[in-house]
Backbone as ProteinMPNN parsed JSONL, in Angstrom:
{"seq_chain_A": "XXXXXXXXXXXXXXXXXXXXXXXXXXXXXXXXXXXXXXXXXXXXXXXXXXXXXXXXXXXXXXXXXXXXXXXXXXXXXXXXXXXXXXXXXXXXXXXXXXXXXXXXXXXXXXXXXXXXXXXXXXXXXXXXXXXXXXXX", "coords_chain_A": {"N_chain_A": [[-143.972, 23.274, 24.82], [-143.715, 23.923, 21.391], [-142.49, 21.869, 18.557], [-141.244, 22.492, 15.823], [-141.037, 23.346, 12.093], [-138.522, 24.393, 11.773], [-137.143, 24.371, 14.613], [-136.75, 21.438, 13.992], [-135.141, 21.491, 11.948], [-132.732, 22.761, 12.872], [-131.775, 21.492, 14.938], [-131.213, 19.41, 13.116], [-129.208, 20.405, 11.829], [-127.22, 21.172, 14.03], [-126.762, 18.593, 14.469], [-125.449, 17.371, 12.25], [-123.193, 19.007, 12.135], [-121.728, 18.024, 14.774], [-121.399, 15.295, 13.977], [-120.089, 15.564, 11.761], [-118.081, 17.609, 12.448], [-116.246, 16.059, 13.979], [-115.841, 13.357, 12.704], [-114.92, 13.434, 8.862], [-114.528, 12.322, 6.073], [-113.37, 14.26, 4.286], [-110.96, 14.871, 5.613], [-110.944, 17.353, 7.053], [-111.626, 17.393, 9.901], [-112.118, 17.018, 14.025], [-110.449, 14.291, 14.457], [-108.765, 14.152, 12.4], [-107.136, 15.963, 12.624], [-106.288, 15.762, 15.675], [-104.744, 13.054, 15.023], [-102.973, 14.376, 13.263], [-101.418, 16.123, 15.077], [-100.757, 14.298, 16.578], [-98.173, 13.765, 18.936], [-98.104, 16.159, 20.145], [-100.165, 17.682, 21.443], [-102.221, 20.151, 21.632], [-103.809, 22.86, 23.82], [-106.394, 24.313, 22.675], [-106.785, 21.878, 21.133], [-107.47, 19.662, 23.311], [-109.414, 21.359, 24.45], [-111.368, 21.693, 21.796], [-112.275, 19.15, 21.499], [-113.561, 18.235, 24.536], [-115.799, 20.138, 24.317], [-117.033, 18.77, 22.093], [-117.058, 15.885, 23.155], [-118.84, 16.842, 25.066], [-121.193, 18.146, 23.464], [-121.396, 14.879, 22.097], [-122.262, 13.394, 24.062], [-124.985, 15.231, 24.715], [-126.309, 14.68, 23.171], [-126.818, 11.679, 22.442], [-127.763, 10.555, 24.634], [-130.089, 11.879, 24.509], [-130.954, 10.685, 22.384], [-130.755, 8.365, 23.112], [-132.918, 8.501, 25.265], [-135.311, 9.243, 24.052], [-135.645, 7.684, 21.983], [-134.999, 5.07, 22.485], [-133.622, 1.653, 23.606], [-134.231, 0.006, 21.557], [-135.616, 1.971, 19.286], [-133.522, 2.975, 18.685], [-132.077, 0.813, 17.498], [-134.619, -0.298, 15.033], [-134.277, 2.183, 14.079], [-131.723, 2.154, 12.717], [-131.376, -0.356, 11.403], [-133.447, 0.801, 9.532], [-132.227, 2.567, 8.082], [-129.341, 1.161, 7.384], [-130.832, -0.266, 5.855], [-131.683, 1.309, 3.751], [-129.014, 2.293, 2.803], [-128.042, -0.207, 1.714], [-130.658, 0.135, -0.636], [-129.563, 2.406, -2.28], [-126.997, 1.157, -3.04], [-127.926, -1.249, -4.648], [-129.174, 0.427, -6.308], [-127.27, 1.5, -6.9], [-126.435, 3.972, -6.982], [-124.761, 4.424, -4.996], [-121.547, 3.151, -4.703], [-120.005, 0.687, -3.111], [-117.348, 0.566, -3.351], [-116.314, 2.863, -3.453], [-114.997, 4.332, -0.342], [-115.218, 6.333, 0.48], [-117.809, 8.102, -0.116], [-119.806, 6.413, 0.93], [-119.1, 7.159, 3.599], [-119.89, 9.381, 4.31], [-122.525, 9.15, 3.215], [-123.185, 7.57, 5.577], [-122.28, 9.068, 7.826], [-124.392, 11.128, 7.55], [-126.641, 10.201, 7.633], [-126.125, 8.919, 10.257], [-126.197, 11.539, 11.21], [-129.151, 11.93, 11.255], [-130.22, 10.156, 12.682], [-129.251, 10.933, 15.694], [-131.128, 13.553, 15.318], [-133.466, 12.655, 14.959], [-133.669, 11.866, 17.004], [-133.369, 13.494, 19.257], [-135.868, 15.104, 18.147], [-137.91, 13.203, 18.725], [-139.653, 12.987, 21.214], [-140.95, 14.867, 21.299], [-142.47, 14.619, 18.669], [-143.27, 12.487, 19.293], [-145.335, 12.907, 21.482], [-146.986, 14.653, 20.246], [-147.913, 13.152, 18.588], [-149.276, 10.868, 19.677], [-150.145, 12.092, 22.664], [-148.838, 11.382, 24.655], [-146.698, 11.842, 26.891], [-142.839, 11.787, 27.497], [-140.806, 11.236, 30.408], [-137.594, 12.079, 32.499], [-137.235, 8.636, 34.147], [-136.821, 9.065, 37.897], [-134.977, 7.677, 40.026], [-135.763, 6.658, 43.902]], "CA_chain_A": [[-143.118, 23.78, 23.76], [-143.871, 23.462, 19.732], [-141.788, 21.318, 17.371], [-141.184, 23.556, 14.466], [-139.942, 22.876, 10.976], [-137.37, 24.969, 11.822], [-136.809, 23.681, 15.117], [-136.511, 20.31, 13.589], [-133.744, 21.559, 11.116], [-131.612, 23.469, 13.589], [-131.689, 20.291, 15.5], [-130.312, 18.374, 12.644], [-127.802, 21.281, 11.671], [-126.304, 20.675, 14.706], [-126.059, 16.861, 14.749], [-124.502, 17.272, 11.454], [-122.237, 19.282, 12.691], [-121.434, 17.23, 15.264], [-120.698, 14.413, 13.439], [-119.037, 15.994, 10.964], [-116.953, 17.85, 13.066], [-115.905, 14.926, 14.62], [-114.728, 13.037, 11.512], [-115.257, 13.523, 8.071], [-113.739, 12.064, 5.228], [-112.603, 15.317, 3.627], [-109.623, 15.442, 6.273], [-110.783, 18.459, 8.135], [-112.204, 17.19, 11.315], [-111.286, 16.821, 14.878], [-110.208, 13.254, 14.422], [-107.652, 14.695, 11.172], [-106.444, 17.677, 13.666], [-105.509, 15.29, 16.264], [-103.769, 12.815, 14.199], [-101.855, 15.568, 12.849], [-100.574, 16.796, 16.354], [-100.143, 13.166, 17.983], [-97.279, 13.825, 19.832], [-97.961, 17.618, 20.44], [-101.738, 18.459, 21.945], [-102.291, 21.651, 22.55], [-104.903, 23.315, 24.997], [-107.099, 23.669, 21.346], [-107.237, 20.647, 20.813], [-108.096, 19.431, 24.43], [-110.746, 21.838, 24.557], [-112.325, 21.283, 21.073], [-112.46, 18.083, 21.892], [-114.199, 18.625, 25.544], [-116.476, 20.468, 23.646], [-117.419, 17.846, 20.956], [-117.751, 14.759, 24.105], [-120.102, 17.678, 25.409], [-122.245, 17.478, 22.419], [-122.297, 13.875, 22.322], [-123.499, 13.0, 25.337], [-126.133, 15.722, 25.033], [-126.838, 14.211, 21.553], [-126.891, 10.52, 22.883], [-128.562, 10.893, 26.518], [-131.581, 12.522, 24.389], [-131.388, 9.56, 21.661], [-131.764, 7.186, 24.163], [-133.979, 8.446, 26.34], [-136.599, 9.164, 23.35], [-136.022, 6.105, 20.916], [-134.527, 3.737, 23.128], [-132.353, 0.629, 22.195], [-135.503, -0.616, 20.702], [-136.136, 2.499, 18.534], [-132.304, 2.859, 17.703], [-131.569, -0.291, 16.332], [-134.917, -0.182, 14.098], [-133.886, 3.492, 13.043], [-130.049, 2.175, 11.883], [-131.922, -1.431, 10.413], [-134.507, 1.028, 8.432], [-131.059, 3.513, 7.455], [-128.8, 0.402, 6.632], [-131.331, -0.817, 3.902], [-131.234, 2.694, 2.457], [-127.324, 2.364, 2.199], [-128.357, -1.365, 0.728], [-131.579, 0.544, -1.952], [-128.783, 3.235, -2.883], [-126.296, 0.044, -3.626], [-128.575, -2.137, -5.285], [-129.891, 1.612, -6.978], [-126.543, 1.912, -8.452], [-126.418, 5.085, -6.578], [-123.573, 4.514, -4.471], [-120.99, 2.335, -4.754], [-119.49, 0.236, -1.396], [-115.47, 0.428, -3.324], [-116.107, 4.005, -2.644], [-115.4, 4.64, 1.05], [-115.392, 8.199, 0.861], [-119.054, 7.907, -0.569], [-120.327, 5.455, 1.802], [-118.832, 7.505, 4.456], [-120.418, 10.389, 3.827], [-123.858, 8.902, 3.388], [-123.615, 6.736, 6.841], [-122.433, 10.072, 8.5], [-125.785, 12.307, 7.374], [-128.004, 8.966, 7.998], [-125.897, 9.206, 11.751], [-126.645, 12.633, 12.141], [-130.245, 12.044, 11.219], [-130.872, 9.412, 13.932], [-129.464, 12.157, 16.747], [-131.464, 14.489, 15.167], [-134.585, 12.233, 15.312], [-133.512, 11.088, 18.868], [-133.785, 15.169, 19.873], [-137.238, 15.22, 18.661], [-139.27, 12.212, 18.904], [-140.383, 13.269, 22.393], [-141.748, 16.21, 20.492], [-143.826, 13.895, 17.55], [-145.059, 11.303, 20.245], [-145.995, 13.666, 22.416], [-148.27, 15.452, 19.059], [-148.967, 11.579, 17.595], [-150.16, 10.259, 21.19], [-150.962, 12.828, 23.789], [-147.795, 10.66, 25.883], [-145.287, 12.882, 27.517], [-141.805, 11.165, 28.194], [-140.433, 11.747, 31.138], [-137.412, 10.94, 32.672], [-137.648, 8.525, 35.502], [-136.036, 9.71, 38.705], [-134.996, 6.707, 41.479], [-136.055, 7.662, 45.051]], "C_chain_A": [[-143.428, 23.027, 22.464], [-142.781, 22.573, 19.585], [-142.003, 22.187, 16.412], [-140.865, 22.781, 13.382], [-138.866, 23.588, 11.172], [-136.377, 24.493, 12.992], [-136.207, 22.443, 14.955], [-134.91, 20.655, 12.372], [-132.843, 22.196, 11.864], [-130.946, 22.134, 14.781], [-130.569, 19.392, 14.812], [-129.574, 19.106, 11.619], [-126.864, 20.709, 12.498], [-126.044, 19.798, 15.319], [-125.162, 17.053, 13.476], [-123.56, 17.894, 11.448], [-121.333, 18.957, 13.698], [-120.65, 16.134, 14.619], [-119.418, 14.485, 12.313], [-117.722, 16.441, 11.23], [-116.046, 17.024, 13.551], [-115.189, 14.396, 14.065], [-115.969, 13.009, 10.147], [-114.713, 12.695, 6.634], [-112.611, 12.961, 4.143], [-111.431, 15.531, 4.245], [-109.523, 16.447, 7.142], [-111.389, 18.167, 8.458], [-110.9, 17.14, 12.637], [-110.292, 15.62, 14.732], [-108.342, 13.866, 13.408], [-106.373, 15.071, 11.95], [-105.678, 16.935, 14.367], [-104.638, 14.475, 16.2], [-102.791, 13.407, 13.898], [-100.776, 15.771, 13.615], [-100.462, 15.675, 17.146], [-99.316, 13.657, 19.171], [-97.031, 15.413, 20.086], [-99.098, 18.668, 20.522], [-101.72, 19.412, 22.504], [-103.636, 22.088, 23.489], [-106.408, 23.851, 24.013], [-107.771, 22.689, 21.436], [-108.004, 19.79, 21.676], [-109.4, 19.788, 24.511], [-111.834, 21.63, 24.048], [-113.099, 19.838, 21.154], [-113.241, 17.501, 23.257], [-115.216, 19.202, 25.111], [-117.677, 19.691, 22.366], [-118.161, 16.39, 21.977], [-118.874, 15.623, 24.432], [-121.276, 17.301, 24.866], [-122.533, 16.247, 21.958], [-122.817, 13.233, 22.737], [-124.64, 13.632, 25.471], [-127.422, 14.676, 23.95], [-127.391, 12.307, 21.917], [-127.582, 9.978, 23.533], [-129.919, 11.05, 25.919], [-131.859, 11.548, 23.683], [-131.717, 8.454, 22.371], [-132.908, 7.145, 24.734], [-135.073, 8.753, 25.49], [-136.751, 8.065, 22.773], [-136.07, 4.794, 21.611], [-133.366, 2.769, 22.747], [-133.194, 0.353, 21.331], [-135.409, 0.091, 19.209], [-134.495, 2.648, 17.843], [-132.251, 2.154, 16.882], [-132.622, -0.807, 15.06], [-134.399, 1.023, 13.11], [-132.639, 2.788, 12.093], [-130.706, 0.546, 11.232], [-132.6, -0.328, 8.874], [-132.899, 1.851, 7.483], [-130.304, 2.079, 6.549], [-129.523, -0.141, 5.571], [-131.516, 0.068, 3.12], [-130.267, 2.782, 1.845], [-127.782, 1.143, 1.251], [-129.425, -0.882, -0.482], [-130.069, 1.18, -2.89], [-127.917, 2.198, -3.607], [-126.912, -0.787, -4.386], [-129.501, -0.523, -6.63], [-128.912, 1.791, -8.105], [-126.033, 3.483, -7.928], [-125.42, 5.384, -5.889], [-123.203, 3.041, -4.355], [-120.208, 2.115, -3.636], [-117.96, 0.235, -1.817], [-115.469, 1.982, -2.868], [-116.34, 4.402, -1.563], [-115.742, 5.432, 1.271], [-116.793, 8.688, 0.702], [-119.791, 7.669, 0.494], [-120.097, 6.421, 3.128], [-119.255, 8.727, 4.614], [-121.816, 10.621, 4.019], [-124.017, 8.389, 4.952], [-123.401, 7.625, 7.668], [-124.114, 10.745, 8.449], [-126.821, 11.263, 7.871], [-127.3, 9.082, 9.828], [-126.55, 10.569, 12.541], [-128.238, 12.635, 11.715], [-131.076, 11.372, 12.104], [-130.904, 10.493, 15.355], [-130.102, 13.446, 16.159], [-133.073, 13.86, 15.717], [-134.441, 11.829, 17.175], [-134.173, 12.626, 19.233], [-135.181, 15.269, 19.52], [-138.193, 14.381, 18.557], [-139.953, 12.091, 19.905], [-141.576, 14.323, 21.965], [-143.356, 15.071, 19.29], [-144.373, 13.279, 18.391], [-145.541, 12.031, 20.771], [-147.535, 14.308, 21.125], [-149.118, 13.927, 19.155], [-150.195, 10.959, 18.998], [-150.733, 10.803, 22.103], [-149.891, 12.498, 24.404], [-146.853, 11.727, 25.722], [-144.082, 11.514, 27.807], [-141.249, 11.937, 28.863], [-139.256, 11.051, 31.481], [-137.498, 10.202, 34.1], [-136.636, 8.674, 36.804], [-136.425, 8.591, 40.177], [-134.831, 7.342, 42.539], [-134.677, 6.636, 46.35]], "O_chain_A": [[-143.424, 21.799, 22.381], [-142.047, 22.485, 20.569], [-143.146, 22.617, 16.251], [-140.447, 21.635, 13.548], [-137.992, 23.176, 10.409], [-135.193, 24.239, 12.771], [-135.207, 22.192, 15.628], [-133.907, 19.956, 12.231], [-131.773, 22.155, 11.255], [-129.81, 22.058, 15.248], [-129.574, 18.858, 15.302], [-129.293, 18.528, 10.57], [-125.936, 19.988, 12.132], [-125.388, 19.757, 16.36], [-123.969, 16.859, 13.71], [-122.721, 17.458, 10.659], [-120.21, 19.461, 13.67], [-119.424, 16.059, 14.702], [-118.38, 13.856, 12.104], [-116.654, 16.088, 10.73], [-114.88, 17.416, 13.498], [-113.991, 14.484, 14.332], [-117.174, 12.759, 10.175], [-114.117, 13.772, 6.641], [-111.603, 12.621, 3.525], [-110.668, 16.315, 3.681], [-108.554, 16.657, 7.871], [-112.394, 18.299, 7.759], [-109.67, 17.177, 12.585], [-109.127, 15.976, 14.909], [-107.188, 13.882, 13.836], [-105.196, 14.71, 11.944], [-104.47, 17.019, 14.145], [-103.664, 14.606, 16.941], [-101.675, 13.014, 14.239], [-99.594, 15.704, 13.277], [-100.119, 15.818, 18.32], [-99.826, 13.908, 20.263], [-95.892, 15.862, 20.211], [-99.186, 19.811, 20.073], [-101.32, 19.651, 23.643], [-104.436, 21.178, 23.703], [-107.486, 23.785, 24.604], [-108.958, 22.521, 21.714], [-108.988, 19.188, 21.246], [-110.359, 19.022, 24.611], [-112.907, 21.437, 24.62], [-114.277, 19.591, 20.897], [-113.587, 16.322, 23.18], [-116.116, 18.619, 25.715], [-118.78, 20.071, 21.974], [-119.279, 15.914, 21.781], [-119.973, 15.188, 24.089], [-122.14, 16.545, 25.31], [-123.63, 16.084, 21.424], [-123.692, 12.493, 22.287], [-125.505, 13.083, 26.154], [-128.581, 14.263, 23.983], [-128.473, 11.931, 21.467], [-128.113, 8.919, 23.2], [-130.888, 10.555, 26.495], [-132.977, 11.098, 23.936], [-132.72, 7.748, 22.277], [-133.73, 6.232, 24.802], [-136.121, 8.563, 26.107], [-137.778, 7.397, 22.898], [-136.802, 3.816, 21.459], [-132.471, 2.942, 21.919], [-132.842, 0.477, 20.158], [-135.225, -0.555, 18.177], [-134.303, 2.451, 16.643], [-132.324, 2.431, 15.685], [-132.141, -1.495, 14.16], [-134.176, 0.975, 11.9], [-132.65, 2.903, 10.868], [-130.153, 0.425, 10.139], [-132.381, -0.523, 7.679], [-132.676, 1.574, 6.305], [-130.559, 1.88, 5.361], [-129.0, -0.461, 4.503], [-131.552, -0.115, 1.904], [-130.201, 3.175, 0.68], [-127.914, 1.401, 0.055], [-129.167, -1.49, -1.521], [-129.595, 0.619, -3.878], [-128.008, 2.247, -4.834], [-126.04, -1.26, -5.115], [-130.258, -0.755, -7.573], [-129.06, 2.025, -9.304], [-125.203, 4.07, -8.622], [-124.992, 6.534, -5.981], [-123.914, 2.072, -4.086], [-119.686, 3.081, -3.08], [-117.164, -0.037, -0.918], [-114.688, 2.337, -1.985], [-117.457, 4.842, -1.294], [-116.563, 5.621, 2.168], [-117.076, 9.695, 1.35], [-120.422, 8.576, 1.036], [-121.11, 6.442, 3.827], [-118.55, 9.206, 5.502], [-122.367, 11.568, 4.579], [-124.997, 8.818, 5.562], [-124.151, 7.483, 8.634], [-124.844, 10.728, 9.44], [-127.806, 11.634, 8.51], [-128.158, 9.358, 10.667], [-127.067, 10.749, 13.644], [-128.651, 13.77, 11.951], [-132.239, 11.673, 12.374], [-131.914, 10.846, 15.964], [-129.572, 14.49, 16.537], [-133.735, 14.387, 16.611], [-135.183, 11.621, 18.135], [-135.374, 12.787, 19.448], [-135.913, 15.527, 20.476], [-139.335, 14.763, 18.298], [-140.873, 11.272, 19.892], [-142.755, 14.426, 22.305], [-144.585, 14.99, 19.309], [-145.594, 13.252, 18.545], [-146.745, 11.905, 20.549], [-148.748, 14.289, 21.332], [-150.247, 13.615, 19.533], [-151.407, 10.764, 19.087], [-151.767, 10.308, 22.552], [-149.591, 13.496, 25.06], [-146.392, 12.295, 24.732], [-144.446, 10.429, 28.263], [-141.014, 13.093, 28.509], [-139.18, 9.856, 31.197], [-137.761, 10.854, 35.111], [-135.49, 8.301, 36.557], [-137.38, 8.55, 40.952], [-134.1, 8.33, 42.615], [-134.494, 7.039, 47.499]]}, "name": "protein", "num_of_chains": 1, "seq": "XXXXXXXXXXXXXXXXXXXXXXXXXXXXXXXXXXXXXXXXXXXXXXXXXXXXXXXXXXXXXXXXXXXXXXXXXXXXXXXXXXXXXXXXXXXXXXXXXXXXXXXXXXXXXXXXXXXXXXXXXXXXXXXXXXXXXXXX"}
């Protein structure tokens, strides 16, 4: 199976939807919703929410098993000194949370987006297939 450019953006549509959905700073996310209804969850809310763990274990499971811890924690080192260029750029400011929160979301959903296909680029860059491994 290809990697597309399109592939690759439908990928990281729906991490950013993910995350977004999840929580946002604008107030409409799940996180908002359930706040809202503390003391009065409906079968909604349950669900959307069953729905959302869904997607981040799919989203997670695949970031691991392509990047690793290894490749995570360079991805969110190389991201956090972007948040630090943008701050030292002048570009965004750290009193604004809503800012900051905003950017460290789209840089989140860009790691589970890269997690989904870096099996796809190594596999082009190297010839190496990842597989995963299966104890007997």
């Amino acid at each position: 199976m290809r990697l597309t450019s399109s592939g690759i953006a439908l990928r990281f549509l729906f991490s950013i939807l993910l995350v977004l959905l999840s929580y946002n700073p604008s107030g409409y996310s799940y996180f908002h919703w359930v706040y809202t209804n503390l003391h009065s969850i409906t079968p909604y809310i349950a669900i959307a929410g069953l729905i959302l763990l869904i997607g981040w274990a799919i989203y997670i499971k695949a970031t691991i098993n392509s990047l690793g811890i290894a490749g995570i924690l360079l991805a969110s080192a190389l991201f956090g000194c972007l948040i630090w260029l943008f701050v030292y750029w002048k570009i965004l400011d750290v009193k604004n949370t809503s800012a900051v929160a905003w950017v460290v979301e789209i840089l989140l959903a860009l790691l589970l987006a890269a997690g989904m296909c870096w099996s796809h680029i190594s596999l082009r860059w190297s010839g190496q297939v990842d597989v995963d491994e299966i104890e007997n």
